[in-house]
C-alpha positions in Angstrom: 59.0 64.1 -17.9 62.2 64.9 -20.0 65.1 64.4 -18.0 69.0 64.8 -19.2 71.0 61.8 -17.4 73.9 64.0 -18.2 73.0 66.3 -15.9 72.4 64.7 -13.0 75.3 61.9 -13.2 79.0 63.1 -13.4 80.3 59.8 -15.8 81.3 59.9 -19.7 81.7 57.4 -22.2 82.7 54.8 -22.1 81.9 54.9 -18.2 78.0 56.0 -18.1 75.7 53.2 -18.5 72.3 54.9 -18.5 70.8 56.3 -21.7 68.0 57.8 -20.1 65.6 58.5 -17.8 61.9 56.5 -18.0 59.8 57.2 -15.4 59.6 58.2 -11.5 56.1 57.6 -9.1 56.8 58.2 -5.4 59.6 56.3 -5.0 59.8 54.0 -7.6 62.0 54.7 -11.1 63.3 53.3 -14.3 65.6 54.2 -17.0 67.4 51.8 -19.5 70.7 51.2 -20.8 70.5 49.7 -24.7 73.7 47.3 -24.8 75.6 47.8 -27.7 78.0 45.3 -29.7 80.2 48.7 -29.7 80.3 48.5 -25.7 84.1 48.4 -24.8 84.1 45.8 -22.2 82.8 43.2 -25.1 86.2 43.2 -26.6 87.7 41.4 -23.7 84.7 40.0 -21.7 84.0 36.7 -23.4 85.1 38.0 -27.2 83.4 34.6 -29.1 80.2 35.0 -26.5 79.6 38.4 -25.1 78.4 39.2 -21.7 77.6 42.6 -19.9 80.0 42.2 -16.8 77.7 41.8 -13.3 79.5 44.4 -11.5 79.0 46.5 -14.9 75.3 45.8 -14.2 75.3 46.9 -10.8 77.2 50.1 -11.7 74.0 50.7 -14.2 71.8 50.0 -11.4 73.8 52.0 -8.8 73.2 55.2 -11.7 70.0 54.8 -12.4 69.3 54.9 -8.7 71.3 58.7 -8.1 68.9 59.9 -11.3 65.8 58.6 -9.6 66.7 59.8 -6.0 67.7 63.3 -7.9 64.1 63.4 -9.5 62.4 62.1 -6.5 64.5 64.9 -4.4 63.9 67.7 -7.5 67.5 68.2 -7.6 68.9 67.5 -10.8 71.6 69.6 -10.8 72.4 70.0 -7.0 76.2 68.8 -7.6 76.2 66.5 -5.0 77.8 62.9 -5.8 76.6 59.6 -4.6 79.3 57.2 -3.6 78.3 53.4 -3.5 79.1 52.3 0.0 77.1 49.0 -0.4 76.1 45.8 -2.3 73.4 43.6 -0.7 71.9 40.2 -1.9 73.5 40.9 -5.3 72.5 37.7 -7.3 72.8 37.8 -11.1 69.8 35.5 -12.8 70.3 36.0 -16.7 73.0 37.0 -19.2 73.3 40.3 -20.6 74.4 40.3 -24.2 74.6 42.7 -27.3 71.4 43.7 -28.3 69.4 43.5 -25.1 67.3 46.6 -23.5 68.4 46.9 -19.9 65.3 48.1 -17.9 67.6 49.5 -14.3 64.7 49.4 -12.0 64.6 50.5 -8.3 62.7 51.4 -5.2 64.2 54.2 -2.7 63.9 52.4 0.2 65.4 55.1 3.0 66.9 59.2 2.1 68.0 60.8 5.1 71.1 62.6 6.0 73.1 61.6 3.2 72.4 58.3 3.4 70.5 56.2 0.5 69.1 52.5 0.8 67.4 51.5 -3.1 66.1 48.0 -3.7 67.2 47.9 -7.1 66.4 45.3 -10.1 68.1 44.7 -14.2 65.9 43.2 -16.3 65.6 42.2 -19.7 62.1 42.7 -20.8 60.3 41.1 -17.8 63.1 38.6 -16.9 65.3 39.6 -14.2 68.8 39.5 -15.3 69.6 41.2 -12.1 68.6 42.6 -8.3 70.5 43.7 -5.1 69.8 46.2 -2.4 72.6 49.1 -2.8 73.4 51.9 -0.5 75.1 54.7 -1.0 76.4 57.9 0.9 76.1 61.5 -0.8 78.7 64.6 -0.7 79.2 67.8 -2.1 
């Protein structure tokens, strides 16, 4: 399935940390962010040993969710905007450095009324870097 992030998520550079759109079944997704030694953050995060910042990681995660709730839902370009209203059992497990592919995995756990409830898990090939449960409230 060929899906444009672009379309579905509102962010720009530097501020839009998925580079696309893997796969969706029921109501599990993936896409991946490729971190970059160009990424912004690196110049001041840890300049002599870069790190992907963790809330940078949950940002990814909390974007890759809205893509894979919009392809669940069929909606790609609805225009509605998911706000992040929550971060749950956030624990960070491994570093995320230059070079690494950042698989943003997720599960939708509850969509009703707005509301949105996504088990959600970072990982670096099959190592979890990161996981947390993240809800979040849509608008128009």
């Amino acid at each position: 399935m060929n899906v444009d992030v672009r379309a579905i998520l509102p962010h720009r550079y530097p501020f839009l940390m998925v580079d696309a759109f893997v796969s969706q079944d029921g109501d599990a997704f993936e896409c991946v962010k490729n971190v970059s030694h160009g990424e912004p953050y690196f110049q001041g995060h840890f300049p002599e040993e870069p790190v992907m910042p963790g809330v940078l990681i949950l940002e990814a995660l909390a974007q890759a969710a809205a893509v894979g709730l919009s392809v669940r839902e069929g909606a790609a370009e609805t225009g509605s905007v998911g706000y992040l209203a929550a971060v749950d059992g956030a624990k960070f497990r491994r570093k995320v450095v230059p070079g690494d592919r950042l698989r943003l995995t997720g599960e939708i756990l509850l969509f009703r009324r707005g509301l949105c409830k996504v088990a959600a898990r970072a990982l670096v090939g099959d190592e979890v870097a990161a996981e947390a449960t993240l809800s979040f409230v849509y608008a128009r």
